[in-house]
C-alpha positions as CSV (number, residue, x, y, z in Angstrom):
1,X,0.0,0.0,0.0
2,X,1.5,3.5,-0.7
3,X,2.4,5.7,2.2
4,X,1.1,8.8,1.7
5,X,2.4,11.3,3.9
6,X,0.0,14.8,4.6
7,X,1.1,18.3,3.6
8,X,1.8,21.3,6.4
9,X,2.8,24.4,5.7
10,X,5.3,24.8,3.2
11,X,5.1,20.8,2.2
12,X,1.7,21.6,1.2
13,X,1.4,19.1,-2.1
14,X,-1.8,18.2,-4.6
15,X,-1.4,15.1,-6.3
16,X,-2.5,14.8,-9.7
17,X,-4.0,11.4,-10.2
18,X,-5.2,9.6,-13.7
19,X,-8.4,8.1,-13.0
20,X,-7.8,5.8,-16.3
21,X,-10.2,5.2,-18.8
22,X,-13.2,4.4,-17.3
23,X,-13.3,0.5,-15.8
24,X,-12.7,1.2,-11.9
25,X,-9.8,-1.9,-12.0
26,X,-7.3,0.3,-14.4
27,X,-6.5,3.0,-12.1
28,X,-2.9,2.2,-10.5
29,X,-2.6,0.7,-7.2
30,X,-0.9,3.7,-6.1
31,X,-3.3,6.1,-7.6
32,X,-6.0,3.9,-6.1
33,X,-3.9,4.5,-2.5
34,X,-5.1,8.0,-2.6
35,X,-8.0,8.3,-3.8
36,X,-8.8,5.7,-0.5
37,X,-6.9,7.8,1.6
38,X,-7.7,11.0,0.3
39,X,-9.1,14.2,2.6
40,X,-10.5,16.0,-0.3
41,X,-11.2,14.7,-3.4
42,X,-11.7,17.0,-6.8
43,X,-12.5,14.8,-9.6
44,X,-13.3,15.6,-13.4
45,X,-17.5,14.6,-13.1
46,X,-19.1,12.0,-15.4
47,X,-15.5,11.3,-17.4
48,X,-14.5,9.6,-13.9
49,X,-16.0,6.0,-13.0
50,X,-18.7,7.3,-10.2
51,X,-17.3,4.0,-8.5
52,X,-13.9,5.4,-7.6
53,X,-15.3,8.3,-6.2
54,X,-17.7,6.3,-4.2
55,X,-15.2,4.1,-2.9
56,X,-12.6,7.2,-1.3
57,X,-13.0,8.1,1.9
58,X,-12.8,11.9,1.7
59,X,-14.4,14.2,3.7
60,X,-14.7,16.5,0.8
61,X,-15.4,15.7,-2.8
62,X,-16.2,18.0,-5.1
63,X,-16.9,17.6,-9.4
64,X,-15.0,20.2,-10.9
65,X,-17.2,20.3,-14.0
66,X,-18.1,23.6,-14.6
67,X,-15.6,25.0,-12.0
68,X,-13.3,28.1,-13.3
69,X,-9.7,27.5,-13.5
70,X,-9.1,30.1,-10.7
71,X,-11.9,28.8,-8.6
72,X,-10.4,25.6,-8.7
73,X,-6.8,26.4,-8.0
74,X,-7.8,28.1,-5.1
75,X,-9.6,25.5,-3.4
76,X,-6.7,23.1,-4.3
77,X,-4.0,25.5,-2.7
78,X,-6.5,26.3,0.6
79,X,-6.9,22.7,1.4
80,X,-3.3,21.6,0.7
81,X,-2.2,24.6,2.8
82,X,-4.2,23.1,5.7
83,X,-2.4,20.1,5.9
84,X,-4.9,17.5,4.0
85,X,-4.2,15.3,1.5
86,X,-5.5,16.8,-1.6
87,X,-6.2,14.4,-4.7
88,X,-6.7,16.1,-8.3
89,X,-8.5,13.2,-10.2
90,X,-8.7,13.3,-14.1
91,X,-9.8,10.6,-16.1
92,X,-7.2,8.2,-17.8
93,X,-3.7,9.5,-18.0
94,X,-3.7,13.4,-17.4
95,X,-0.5,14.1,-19.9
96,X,-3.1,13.2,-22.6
97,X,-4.9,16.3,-23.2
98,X,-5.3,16.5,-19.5
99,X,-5.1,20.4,-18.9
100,X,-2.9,19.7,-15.9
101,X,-0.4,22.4,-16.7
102,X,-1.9,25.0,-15.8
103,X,-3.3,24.2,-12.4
104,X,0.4,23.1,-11.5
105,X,1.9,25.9,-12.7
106,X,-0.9,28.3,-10.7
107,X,-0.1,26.3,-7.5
108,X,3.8,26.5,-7.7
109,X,3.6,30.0,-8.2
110,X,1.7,29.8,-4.7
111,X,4.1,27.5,-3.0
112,X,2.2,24.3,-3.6
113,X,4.1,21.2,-4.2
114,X,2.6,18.9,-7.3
115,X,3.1,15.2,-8.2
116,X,1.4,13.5,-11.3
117,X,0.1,9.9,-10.9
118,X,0.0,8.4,-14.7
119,X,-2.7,6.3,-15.7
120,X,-4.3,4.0,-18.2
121,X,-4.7,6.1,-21.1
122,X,-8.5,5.7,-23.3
123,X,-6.5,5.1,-26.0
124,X,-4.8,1.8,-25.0
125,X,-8.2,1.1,-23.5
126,X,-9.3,1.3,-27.0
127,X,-6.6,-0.9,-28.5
128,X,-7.8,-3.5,-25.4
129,X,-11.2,-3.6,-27.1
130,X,-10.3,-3.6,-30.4
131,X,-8.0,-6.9,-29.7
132,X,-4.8,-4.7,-31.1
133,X,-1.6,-3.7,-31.0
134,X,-0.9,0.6,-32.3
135,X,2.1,-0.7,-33.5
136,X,2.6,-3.9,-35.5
137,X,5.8,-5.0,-37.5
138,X,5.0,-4.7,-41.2
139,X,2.1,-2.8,-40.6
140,X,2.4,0.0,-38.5
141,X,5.6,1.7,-36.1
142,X,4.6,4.8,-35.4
143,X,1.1,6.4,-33.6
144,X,0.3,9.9,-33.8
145,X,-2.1,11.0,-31.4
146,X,-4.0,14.0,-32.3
147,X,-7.1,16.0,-32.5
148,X,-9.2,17.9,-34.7
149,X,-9.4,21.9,-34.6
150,X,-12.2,23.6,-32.7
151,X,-12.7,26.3,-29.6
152,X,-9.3,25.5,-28.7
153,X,-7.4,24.7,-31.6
154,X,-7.5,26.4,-34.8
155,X,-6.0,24.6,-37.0
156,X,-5.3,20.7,-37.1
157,X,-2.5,18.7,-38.7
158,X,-4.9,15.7,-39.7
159,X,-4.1,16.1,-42.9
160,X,-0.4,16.2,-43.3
161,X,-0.2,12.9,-40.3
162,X,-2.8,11.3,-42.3
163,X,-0.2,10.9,-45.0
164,X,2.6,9.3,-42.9
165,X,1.2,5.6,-42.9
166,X,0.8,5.6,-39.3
167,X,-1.8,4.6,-36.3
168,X,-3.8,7.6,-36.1
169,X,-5.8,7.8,-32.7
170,X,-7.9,11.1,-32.6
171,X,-9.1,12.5,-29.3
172,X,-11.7,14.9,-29.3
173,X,-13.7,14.7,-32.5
174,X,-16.4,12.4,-32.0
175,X,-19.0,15.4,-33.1
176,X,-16.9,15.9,-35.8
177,X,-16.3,12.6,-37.6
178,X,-17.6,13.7,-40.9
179,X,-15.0,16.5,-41.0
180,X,-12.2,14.5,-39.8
181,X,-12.3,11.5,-42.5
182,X,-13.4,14.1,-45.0
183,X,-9.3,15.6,-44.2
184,X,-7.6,12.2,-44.7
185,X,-5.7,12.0,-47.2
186,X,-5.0,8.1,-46.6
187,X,-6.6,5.7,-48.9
188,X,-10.6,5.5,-48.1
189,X,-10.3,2.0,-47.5
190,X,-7.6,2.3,-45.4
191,X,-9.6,0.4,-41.6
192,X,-10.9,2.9,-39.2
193,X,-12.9,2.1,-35.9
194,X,-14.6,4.3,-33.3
195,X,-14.3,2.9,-29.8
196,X,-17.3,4.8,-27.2
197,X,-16.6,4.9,-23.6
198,X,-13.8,2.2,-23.8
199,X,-13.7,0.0,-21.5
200,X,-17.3,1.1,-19.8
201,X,-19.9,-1.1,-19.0
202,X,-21.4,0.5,-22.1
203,X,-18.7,0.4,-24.2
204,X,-19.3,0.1,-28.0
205,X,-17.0,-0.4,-31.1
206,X,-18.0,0.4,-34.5
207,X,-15.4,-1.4,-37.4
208,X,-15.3,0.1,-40.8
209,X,-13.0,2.3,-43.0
210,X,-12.4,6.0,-43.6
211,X,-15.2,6.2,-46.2
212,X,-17.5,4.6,-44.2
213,X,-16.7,4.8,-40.5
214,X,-18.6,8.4,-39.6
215,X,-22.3,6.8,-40.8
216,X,-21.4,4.1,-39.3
217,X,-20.9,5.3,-35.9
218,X,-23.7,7.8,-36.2
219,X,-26.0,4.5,-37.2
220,X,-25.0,3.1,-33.9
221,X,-26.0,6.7,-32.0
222,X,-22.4,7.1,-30.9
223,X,-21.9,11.1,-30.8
224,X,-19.8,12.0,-28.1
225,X,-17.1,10.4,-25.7
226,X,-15.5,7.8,-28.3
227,X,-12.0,7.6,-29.6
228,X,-10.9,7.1,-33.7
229,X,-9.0,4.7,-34.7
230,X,-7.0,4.7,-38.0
231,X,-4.8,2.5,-40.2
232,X,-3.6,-0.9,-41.3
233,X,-4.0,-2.2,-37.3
234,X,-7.7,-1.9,-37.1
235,X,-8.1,-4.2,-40.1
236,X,-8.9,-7.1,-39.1
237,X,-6.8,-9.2,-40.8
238,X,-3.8,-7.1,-40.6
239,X,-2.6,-6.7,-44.0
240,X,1.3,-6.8,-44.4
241,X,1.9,-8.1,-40.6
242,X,5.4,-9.8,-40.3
243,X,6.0,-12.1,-37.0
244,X,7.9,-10.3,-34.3
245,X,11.7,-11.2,-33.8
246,X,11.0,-12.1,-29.9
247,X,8.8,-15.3,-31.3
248,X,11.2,-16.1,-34.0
């Protein structure tokens, strides 16, 4: 079990935690330490298994959906400045479009120590479901991940990484899945998937390729909260695989 020692004074510390992808059994053992042991407990609302939440024992828990940046710093920096053990919980791994930075930098700036907990990413979640590897000799050695442009982003490189013969995995674009295969520039029957809620009780995986995959996904009434999935590893038959050394 980890030891997690409480902040005072200046060793006031949040800990960033990934929540992983959904299933309460893929958080880490030691994120799942502190979440149990937890005084307060800020979590990222309904991208975070209810169930983990459920099972802390924090006097304080609080959904930061819809909670301002400053507004949340704040309460992370009063409660870690009183000497509790403050848990920051994001779903999957936060380095993946996670917004992390930005509270961390806020609460150094105010003397607050930080320390990131990884976890299980969506998109190997994803790969789980799909019975895959993102990379696959003969097929496949690279994975972009990426996302398409919007509020945040104004312009995408979907394009231009479509071209490199890679795994594609795009975050963020579920509402925007006509767009996004209308940008790639990889053969239209190159294999695409969509994986919703991976690893969910309600998870759902819709197989198809780039010409097809966006009406295939909206037949299934999948339009938010699902991953894309592109290139020669999808397939399933895995066109061009060649047996890995370690086996040969």
């Amino acid at each position: 079990m980890t030891v997690v020692k409480k902040s005072s004074g200046s060793g006031a510390k949040v800990w960033f935690v990934g929540a992983g992808p959904g299933d309460p059994g893929l958080i880490t053992v030691k994120g799942q330490d502190l979440v149990n042991t937890a005084d307060v407990l800020i979590y990222a609302g309904s991208l975070v298994n209810p169930v983990l939440v459920e099972r802390s024992h924090a006097a304080v828990k609080r959904d930061s959906w819809g909670m301002h940046l400053d507004e949340m710093v704040n309460a992370l920096e009063e409660y870690a400045k009183a000497g509790k053990t403050v848990v920051r919980l994001h779903s999957g791994d936060p380095a993946l479009y996670g917004a992390i930075v930005e509270q961390m930098e806020r609460l150094e700036e105010r003397g607050v120590d930080v320390e990131v907990v990884p976890g299980v990413s969506s998109l190997f979640a994803a790969a789980a479901a799909l019975k895959t590897q993102l990379t696959l000799r003969g097929v496949s050695e690279s994975v972009i991940v990426t996302r398409p442009a919007g509020k945040t982003l104004k312009k995408d490189q979907i394009e231009e990484f479509s071209r490199l013969n890679s795994t594609m995995v795009i975050f963020l674009g579920t509402e925007k899945l006509e767009e996004i295969t209308g940008k790639l520039a990889c053969p239209k029957d190159t294999p695409a998937a969509v994986v919703y809620h991976a690893s969910w009780p309600d998870q759902k995986i819709v197989r198809g390729t780039v010409a097809d995959i966006a009406v295939k996904a909206r037949e299934a009434g999948i339009e938010h909260t699902a991953l894309l999935l592109v290139g020669g590893v999808v397939g399933t038959k895995k066109e061009g695989h060649v047996t890995s050394y370690l086996y040969s």
